[in-house]
C-alpha positions as CSV (number, residue, x, y, z in Angstrom):
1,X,60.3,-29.2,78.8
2,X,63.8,-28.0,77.8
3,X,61.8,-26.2,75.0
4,X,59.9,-24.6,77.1
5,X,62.4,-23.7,79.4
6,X,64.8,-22.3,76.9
7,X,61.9,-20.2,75.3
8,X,61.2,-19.0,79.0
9,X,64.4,-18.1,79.6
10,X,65.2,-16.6,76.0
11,X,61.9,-14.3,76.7
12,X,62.7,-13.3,79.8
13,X,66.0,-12.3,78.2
14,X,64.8,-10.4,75.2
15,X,62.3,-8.5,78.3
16,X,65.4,-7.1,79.9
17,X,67.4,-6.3,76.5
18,X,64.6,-4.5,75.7
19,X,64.0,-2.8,78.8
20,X,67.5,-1.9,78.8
21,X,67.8,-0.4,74.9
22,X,64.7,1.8,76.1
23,X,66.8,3.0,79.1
24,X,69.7,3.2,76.9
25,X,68.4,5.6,74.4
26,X,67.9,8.5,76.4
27,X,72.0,8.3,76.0
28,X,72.5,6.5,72.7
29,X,72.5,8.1,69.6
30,X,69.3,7.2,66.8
31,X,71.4,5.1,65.0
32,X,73.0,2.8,67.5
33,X,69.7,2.0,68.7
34,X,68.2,1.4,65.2
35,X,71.5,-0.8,64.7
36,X,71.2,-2.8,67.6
37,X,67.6,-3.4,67.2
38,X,68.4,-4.5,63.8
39,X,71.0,-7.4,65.3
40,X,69.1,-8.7,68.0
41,X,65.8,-9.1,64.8
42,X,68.6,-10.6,63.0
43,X,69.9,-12.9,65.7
44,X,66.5,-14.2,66.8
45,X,65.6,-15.1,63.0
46,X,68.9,-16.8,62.5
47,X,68.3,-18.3,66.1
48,X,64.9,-19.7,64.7
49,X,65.8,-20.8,61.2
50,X,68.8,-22.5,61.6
51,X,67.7,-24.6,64.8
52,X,70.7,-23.7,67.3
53,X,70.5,-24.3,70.4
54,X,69.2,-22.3,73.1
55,X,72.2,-22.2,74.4
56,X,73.6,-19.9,71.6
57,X,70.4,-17.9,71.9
58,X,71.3,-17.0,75.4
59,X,74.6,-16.6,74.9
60,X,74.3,-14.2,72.6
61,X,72.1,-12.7,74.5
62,X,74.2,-12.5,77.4
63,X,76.9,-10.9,75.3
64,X,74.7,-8.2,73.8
65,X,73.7,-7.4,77.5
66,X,76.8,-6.7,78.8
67,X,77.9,-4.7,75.5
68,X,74.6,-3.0,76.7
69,X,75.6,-2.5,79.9
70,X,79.3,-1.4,79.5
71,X,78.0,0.9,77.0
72,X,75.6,2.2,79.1
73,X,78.2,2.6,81.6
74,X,80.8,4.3,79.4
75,X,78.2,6.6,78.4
76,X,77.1,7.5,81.8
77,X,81.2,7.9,83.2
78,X,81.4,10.5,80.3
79,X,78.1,12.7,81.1
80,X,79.2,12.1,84.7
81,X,82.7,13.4,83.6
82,X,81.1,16.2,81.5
83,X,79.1,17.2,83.9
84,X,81.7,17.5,86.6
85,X,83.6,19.3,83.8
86,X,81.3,21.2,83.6
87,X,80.8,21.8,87.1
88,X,84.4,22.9,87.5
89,X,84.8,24.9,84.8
90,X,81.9,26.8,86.2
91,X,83.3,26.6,90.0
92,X,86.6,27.9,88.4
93,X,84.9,30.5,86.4
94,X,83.3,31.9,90.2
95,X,86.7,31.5,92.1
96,X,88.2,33.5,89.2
97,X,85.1,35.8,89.3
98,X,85.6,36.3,92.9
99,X,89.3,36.0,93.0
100,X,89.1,39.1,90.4
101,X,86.6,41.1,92.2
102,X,88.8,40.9,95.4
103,X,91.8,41.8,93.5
104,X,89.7,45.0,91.9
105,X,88.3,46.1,95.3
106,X,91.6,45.5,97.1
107,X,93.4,47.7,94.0
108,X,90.3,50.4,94.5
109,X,91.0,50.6,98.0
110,X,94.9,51.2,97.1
111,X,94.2,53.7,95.0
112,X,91.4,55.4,97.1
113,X,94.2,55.2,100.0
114,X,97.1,56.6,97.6
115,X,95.0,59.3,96.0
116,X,94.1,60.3,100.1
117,X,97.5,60.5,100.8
118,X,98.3,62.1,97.7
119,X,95.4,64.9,98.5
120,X,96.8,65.1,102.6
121,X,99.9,65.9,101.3
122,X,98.6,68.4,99.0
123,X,96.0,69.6,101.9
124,X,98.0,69.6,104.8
125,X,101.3,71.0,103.3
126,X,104.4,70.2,105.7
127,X,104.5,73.5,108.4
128,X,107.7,75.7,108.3
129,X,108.2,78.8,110.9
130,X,107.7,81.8,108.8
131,X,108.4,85.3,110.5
132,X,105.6,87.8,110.2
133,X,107.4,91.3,109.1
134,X,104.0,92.4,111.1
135,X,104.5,91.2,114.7
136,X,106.8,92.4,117.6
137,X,108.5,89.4,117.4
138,X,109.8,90.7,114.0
139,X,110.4,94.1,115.5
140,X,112.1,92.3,118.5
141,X,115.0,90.4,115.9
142,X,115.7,93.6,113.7
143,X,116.9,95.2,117.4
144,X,118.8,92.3,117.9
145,X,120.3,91.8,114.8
146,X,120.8,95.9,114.8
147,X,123.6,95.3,117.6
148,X,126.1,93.4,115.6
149,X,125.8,95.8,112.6
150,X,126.1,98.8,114.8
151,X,129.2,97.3,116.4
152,X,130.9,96.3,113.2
153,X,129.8,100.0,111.9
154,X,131.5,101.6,114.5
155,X,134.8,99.3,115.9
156,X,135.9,98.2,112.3
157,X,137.4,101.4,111.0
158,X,138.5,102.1,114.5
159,X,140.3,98.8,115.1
160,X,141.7,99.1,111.4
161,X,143.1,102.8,112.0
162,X,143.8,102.4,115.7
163,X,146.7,99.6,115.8
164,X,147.1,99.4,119.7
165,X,142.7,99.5,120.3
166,X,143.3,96.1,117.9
167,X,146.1,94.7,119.5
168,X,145.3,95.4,123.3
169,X,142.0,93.2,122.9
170,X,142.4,91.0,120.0
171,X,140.9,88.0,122.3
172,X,137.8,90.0,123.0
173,X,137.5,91.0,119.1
174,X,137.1,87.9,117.8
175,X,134.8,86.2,120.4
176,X,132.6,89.5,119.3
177,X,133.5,89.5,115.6
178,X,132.1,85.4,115.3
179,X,129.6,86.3,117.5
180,X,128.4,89.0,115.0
181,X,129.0,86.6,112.2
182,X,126.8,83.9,113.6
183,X,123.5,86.7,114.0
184,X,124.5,87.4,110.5
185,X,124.1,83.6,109.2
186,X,121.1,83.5,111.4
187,X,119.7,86.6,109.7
188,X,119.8,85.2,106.0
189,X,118.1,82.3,107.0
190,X,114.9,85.0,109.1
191,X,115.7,86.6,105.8
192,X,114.6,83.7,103.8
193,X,111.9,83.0,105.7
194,X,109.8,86.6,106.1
195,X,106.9,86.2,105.1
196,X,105.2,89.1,102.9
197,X,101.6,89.8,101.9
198,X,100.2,88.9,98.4
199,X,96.1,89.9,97.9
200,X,96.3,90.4,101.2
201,X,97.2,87.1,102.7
202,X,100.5,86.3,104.2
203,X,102.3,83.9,101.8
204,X,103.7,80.8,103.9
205,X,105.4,78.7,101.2
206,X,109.0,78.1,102.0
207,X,110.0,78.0,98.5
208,X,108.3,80.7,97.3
209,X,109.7,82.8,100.2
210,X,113.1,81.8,99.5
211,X,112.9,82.4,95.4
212,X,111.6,85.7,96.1
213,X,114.2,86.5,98.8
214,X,117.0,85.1,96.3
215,X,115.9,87.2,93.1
216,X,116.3,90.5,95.7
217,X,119.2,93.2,95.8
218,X,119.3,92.5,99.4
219,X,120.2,89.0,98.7
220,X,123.5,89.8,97.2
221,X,123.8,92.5,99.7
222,X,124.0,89.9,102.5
223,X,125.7,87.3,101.0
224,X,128.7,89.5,100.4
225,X,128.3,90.9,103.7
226,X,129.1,86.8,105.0
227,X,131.7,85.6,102.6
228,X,134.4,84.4,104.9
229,X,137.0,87.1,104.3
230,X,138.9,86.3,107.5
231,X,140.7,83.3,106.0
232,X,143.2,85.7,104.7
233,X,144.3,86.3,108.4
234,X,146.1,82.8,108.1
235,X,148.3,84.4,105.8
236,X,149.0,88.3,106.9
237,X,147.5,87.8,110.6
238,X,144.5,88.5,112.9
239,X,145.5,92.5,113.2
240,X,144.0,93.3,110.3
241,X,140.3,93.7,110.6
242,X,139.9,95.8,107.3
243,X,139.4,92.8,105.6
244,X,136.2,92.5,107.5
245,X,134.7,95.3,106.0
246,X,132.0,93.1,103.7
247,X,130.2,92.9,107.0
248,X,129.0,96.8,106.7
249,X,126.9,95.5,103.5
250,X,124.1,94.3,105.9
251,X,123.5,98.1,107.0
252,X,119.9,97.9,105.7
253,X,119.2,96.0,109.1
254,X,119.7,99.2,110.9
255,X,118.2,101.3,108.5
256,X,115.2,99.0,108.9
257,X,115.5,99.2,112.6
258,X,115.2,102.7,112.6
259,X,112.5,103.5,110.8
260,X,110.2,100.7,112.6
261,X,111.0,102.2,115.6
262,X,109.7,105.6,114.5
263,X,106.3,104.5,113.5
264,X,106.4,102.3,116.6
265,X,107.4,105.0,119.1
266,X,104.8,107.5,120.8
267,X,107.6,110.9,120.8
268,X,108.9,110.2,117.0
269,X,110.3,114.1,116.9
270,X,112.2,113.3,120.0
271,X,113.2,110.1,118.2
272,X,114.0,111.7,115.0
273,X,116.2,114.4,116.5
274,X,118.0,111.5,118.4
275,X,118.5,109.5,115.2
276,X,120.0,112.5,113.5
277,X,122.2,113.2,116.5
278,X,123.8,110.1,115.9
279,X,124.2,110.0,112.6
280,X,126.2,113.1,113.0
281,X,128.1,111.5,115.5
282,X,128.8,108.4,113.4
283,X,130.0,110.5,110.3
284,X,132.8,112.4,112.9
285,X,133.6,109.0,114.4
286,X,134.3,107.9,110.5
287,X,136.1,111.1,109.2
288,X,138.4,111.1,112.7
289,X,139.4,107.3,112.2
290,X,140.5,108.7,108.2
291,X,142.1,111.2,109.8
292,X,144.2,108.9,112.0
293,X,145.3,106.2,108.9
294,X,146.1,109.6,107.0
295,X,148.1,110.5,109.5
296,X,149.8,107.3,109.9
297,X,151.0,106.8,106.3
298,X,152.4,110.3,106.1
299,X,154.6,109.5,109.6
300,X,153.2,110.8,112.9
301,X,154.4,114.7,113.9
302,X,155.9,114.9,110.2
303,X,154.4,118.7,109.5
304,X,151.8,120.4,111.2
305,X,149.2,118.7,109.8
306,X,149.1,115.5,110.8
307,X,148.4,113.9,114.4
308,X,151.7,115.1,116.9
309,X,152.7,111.9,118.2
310,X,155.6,111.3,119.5
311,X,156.7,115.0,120.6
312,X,155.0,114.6,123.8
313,X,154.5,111.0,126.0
314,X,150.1,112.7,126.6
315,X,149.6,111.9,122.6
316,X,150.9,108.1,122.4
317,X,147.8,107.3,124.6
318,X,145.0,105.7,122.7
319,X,142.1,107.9,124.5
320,X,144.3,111.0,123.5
321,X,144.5,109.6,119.7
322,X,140.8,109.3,119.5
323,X,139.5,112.5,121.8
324,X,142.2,114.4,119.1
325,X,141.2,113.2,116.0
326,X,137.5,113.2,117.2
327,X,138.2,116.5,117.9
328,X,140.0,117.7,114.7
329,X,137.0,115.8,112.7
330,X,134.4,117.9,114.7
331,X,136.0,121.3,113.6
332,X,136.7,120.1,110.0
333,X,133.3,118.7,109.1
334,X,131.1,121.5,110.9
335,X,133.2,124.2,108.8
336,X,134.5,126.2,112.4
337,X,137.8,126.0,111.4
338,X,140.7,126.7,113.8
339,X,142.6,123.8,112.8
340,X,146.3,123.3,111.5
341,X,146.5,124.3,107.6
342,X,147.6,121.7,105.7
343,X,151.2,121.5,103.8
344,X,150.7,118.7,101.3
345,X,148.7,118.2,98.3
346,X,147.4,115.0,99.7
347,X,146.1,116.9,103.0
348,X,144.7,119.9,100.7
349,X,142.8,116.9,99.1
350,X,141.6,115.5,102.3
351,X,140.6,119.1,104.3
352,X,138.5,120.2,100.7
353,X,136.7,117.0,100.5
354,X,135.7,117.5,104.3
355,X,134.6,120.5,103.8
356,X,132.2,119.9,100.8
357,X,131.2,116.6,103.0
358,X,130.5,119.1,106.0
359,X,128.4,121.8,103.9
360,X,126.3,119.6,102.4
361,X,125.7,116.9,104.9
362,X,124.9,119.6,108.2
363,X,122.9,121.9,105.5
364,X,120.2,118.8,105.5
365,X,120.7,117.9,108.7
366,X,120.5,121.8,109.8
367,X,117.3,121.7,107.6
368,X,115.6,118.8,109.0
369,X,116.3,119.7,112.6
370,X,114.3,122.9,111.8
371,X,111.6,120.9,110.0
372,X,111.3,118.7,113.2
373,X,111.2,121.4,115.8
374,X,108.5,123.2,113.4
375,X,106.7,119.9,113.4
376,X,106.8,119.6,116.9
377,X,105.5,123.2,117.7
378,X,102.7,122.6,115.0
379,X,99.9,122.1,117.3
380,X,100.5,125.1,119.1
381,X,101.0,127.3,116.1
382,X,97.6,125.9,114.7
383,X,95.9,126.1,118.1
384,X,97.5,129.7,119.0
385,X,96.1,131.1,115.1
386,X,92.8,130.0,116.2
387,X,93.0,132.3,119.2
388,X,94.2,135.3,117.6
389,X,91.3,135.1,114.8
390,X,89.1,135.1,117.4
391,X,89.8,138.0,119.8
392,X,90.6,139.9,116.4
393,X,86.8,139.1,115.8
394,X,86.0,140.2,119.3
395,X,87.8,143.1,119.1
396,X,86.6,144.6,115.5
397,X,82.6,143.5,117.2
398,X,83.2,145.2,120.6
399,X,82.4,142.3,122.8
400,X,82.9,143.0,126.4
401,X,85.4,142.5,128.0
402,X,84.3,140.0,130.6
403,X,83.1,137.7,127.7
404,X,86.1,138.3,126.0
405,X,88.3,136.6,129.3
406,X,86.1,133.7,129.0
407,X,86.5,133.3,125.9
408,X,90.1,133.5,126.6
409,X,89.8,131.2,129.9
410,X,87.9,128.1,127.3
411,X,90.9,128.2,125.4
412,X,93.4,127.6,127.8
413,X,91.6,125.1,129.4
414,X,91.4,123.0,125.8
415,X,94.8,123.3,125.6
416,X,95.9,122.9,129.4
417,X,93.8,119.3,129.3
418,X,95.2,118.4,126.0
419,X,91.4,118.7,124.6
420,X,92.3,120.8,121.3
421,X,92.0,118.1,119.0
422,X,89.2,117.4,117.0
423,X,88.1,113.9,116.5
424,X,86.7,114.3,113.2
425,X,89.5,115.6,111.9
426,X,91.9,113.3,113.8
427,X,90.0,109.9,112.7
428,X,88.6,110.9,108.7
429,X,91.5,109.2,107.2
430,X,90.3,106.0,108.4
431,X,88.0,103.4,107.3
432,X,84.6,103.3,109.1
433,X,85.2,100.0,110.0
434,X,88.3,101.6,112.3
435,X,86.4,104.4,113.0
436,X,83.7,102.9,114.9
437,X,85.9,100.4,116.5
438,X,87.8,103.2,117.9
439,X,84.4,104.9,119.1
440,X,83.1,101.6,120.6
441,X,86.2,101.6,122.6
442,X,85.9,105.2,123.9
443,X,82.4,105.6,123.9
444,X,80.2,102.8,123.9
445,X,80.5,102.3,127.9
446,X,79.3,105.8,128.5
447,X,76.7,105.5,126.2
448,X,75.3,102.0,127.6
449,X,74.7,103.8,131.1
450,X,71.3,105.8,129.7
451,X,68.5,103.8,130.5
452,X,66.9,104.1,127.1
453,X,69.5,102.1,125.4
454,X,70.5,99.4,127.7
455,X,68.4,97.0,125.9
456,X,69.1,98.2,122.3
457,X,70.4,96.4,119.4
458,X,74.4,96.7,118.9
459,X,73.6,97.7,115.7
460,X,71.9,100.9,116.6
461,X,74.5,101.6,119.3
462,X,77.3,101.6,116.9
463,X,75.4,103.7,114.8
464,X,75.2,106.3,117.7
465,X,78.6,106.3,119.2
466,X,79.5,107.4,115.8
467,X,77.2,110.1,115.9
468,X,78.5,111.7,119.5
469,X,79.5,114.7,119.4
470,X,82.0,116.0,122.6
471,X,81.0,119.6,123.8
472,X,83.1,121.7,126.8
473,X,81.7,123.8,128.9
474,X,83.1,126.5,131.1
475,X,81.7,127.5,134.6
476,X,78.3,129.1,134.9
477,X,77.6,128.2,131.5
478,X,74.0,126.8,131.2
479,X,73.6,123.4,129.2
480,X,69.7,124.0,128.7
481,X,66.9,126.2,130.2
482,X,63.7,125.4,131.3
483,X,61.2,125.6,128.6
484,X,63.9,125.8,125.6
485,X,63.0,122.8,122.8
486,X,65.1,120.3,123.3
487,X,66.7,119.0,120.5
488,X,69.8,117.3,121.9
489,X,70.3,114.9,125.0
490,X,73.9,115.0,127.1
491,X,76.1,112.0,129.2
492,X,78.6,114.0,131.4
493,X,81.9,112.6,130.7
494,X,83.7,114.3,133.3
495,X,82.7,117.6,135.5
496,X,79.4,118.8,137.9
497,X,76.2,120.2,136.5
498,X,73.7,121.8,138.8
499,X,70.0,121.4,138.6
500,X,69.3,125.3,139.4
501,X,65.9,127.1,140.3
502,X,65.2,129.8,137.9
503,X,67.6,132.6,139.6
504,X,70.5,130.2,138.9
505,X,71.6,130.2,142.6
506,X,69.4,127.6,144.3
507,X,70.6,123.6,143.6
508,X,68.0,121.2,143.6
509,X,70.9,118.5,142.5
510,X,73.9,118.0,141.5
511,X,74.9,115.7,138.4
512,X,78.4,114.2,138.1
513,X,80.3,111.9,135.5
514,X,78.0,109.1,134.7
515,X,75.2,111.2,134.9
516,X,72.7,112.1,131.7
517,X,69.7,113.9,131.0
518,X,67.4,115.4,127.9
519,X,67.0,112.1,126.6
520,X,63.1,111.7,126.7
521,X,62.7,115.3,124.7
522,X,64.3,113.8,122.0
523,X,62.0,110.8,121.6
524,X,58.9,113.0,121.2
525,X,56.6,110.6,123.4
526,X,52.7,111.5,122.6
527,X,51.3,112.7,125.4
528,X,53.8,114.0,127.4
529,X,53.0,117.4,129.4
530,X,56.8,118.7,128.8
531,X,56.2,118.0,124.9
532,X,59.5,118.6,123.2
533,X,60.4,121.1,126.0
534,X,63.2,121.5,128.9
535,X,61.7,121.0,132.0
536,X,64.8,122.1,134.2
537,X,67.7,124.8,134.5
538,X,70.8,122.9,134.1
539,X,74.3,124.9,135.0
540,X,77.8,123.6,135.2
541,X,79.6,124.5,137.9
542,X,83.3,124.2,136.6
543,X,84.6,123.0,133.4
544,X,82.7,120.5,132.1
545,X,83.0,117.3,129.1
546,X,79.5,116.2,128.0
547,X,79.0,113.8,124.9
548,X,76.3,115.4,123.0
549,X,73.7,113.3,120.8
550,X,71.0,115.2,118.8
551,X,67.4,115.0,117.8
552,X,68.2,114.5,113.5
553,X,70.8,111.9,114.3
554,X,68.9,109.9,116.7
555,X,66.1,109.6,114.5
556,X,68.3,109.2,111.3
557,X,69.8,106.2,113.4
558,X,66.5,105.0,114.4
559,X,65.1,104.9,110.6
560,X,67.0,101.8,109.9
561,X,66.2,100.3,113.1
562,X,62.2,100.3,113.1
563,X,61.5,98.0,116.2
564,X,64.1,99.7,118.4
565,X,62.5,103.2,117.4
566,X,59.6,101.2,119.3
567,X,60.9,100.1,121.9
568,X,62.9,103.5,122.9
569,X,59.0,104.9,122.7
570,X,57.5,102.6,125.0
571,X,60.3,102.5,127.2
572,X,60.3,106.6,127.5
573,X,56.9,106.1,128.1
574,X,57.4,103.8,131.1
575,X,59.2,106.5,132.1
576,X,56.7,109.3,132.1
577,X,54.0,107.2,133.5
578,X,56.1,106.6,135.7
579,X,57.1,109.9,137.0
580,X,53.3,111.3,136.2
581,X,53.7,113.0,133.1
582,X,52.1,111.3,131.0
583,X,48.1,112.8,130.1
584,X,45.9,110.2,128.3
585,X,43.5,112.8,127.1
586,X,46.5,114.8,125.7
587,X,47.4,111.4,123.9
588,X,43.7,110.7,123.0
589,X,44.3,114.3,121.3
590,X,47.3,113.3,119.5
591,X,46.1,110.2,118.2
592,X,43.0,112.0,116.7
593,X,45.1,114.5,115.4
594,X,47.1,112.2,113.9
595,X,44.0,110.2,112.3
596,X,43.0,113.9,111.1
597,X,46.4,114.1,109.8
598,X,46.8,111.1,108.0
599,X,43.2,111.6,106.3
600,X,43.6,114.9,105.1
601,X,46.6,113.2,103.1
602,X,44.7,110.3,102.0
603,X,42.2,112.9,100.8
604,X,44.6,114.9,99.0
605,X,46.3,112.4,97.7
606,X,42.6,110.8,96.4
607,X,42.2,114.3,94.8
608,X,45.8,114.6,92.9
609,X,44.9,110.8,91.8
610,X,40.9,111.9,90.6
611,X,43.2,115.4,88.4
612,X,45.5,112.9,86.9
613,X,42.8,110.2,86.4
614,X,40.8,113.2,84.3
615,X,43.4,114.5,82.6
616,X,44.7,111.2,81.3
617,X,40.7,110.4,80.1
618,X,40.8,113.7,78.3
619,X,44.1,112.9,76.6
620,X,42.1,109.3,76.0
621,X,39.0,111.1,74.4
622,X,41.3,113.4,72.2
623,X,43.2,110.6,71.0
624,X,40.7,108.9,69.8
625,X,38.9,111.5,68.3
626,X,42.2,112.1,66.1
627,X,42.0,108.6,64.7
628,X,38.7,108.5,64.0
629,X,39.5,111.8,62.1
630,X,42.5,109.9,60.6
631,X,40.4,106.7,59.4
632,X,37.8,108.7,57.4
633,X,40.7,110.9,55.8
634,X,41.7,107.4,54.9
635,X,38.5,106.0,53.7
636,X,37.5,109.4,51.7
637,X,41.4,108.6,49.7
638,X,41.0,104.8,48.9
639,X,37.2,105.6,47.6
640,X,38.7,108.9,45.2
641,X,41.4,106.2,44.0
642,X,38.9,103.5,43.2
643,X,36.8,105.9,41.3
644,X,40.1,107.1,39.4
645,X,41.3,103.7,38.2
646,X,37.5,102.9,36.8
């Protein structure tokens, strides 16, 4: 029984190690399993053959199970830890994956942000005020900035020559002289930024404003006209405005001032004799102040010469010491004379300089004042040489003289209403894109009151205001007859025309400004009863402006403008029919007529085609007779050679 029971139990053993090394080699290598097989053959035999107990069987059994088992279980802790090694290293290699992805797309989006910033910097460059040199406001600081140069232009050499004009107001001069200098500081900096046109654009960058300014004369000119001279006066005094003199370097201003407000101005003769006026007055004002310091270094009443002060109380007044040296300069400089001679070398020096000064400054301005005043009477010179041409052209034909005073009469009206001018002439020295601007703006309003072109392309009315044409006529003077061709249409601009029977004394109506006429003869509508002709006496009753558009230039306008030309027919047809003037059967003719027309040219064109078409098969037929020709010649030589070489 014990047998039995030992055997069962060393079976059921040996069933499980079994079991267990099959499990086990999925995770043991091939030769621990072929090793352990080995022992447990080994053990049994030994088990057998020596007779031990089952007791050691199963013990050793036992033990060889759990060395099975804590194998097993070592083996499966290190796949387990493989695995999650595994496992991790794989999480890990995501989170870096990720971690670095982020960090990319959160450096991308640092980038993309610096480089937008970098490009809206360079986009949207940081606005400075920059003065226009081309707007009023421009024109507005150069009169401003012309007030302090003026002033310092005229009181310095006055205060410096003048002691008691300097002393009396010293106060007054130096609120004005640091007022001055604080427009002048004010004007670099306009200066700096003035902006100035480069391919046509106006350049806005500050810095390359101010390097352009900076590399200019004038730049030099106005620092030196701002260095701060006046900290000598702590040192000699504040009556001593000569050292202020650096302040006349910024002239140019004035200068500048001047000649904008020439172009600006609508009299610029009137201005231009003003400027020089003052000029004039400015060099006296200078020379008379010279005069005065002269006189004061050489001692007051010491000859003849120089200013008498101190021989009578009148001449220590400063109004006497200016009015007398004004005075003496006046005489000196416009060469009249009647002034004491001088007794010193230094005063011979003076008096010959002045009047070398005087000669050749009043001979220019002598000769510009007559260039101006010929300017300004140029209009009438030119206007008045018309006139004389033609009455000598009336007079060497005899024309009566009735006509002759009408003739006569039209010209002083021109000239009376300012009307002498031509516009041609006035406007070909600019652009057509200023040209038609200017007619738009004169003309376009008149010409939008004819019916006809209400409706019409801009286009075509631009093309037409240019091609107006401004007439005057004089009273009793007809515009058109009935039954002339008409070959022009008229808009009164201002005057009265009469509609007149045919004795020219009975007025069916009368047309004022607004008013237009001739415009359907121009169209040549098919069918009309009037055709091309005037169907009224028109008469103007006094002086009259018309705007005058003709026949050629309508339809040289129209030829670029196809559907309008269309349109402008149907709507003068409207017109007719209208007003019952329209006859079908006279358009029934046209249109036939026209069919005739356009077939006798297709025929003739079909015949000049069927000449050409013969004369090129002749030329065909003779061409190819001359190469047939040409290839027997040939034939006939290569048969003689052949013969030749046998």
């Amino acid at each position: 029984m014990m047998e039995s029971e030992t055997s069962t139990v060393g079976t059921g053993h040996l069933s499980r190690l079994s079991q267990m090394m099959r499990l086990g080699r999925s995770s043991v290598g091939p030769s621990e399993s072929g090793l352990s097989s080995r022992n447990t053959e080994e053990n049994m035999r030994s088990g057998s053959s020596d007779g031990r107990g089952p007791l050691a069987a199963q013990n050793m059994n036992n033990s060889n199970n759990n060395d099975g088992k804590k194998d097993d279980k070592k083996d499966d802790k290190k796949d387990e830890k493989k695995d999650d090694k595994k496992d991790d290293k794989k999480d890990e290699k995501k989170d870096d994956k990720k971690d670095e992805k982020k960090d990319e797309k959160k450096d991308d989006k640092k980038d993309d942000k610096k480089d937008d910033k970098k490009d809206a910097k360079k986009e949207e460059p940081k606005e400075v005020w920059i003065m226009d040199p081309n707007t009023d406001t421009y024109y507005y600081w150069l009169c401003t900035i012309a007030i302090p140069v003026f002033y310092n232009l005229m009181l310095l050499p006055a205060r410096a020559c003048f002691n008691e004009l300097q002393s009396t107001n010293t106060t007054l001069w130096m609120v004005l002289d640091y007022l001055s200098d604080f427009f002048y500081y004010l004007d670099t900096f306009v200066r700096a930024r003035t902006g100035f046109l480069e391919q046509g654009l106006l350049v806005k960058d500050e810095k390359v404003l101010r390097e352009k300014y900076m590399k200019t004369r004038q730049f030099k000119l106005d620092v030196l006209s701002i260095l701060p001279t006046d900290i000598i006066f702590f040192h000699i005094g504040i009556n001593n405005p000569e050292w202020r003199f650096n302040r006349l370097f910024r002239l140019g201003r004035l200068f500048e001032f001047f000649d904008r407000t020439e172009t600006r101005t609508n009299f610029p003769n009137i201005f231009r004799i003003g400027n020089l006026v003052l000029y004039i007055i400015i060099i006296i004002h200078w020379n008379a102040c010279l005069y005065f310091a002269i006189s004061k270094v050489l001692g007051f009443g010491s000859d003849t010469w120089v200013y008498p002060a101190g021989k009578n109380p009148e001449y220590d007044r400063l109004a006497r010491q200016y009015i007398y040296c004004f005075y003496w300069s006046t005489l000196t400089l416009t060469t009249i004379g009647e002034t004491p001679p001088p007794v010193r070398d230094i005063e011979y020096f003076f008096v010959v300089a002045d009047f070398l000064t005087g000669v050749l400054i009043f001979a220019t301005i002598v000769g510009n004042v007559g260039a101006m005043i010929s300017n300004m009477n140029a209009g009438r010179v030119e206007f008045q040489a018309k006139i004389d041409s033609i009455k000598q052209y009336m007079q060497f034909r005899k024309v009566t003289k009735d006509l002759e005073a009408r003739v006569v009469k039209w010209f002083d009206y021109l000239w009376t209403e300012e009307k002498t001018c031509d516009e041609k002439l006035v406007l070909k020295n600019l652009p057509d894109k200023l040209k038609a601007e200017i007619a738009i703006n004169v003309h376009l309003e008149t010409l939008r009151k004819v019916r006809i072109f209400q409706d019409c392309e801009a286009g075509l009315l631009i093309e037409l205001v240019l091609k107006l044409q401004p007439q005057v006529f004089s009273p009793g003077d007809y515009i058109c007859k009935k039954g002339d061709i008409g070959r022009e249409m008229y808009i009164i601009k201002e005057g009265k025309l009469a509609v007149v029977a045919d004795d020219g004394v009975t007025q069916f109506v009368v047309l004022s400004d607004g008013a237009y006429f001739g415009e359907i003869s121009i169209l040549g509508i098919k069918g009309s009863k009037a055709g091309n002709r005037r169907t009224a006496n028109i008469r103007s009753v006094g002086y009259s402006d018309l705007f005058a558009l003709s026949k050629d230039d309508l339809m040289e306008a129209l030829f670029e403008y196809p559907d309008a030309k269309v349109a402008l027919e149907e709507k003068g047809r409207a017109i007719l029919m209208k007003d019952n003037l329209i006859d079908e059967s006279l358009v029934a003719a046209v249109d036939a007529k026209d069919l005739e027309d356009k077939v006798n040219q297709v025929e003739a064109s079909l015949d000049i085609m069927s000449a050409k078409f013969r004369k090129m098969a002749a030329q065909y037929e003779s061409s190819q007779r001359k190469l047939k020709q040409r290839l027997t010649n040939m034939s006939n030589e290569v048969r003689t050679l052949k013969f030749d070489n046998e």
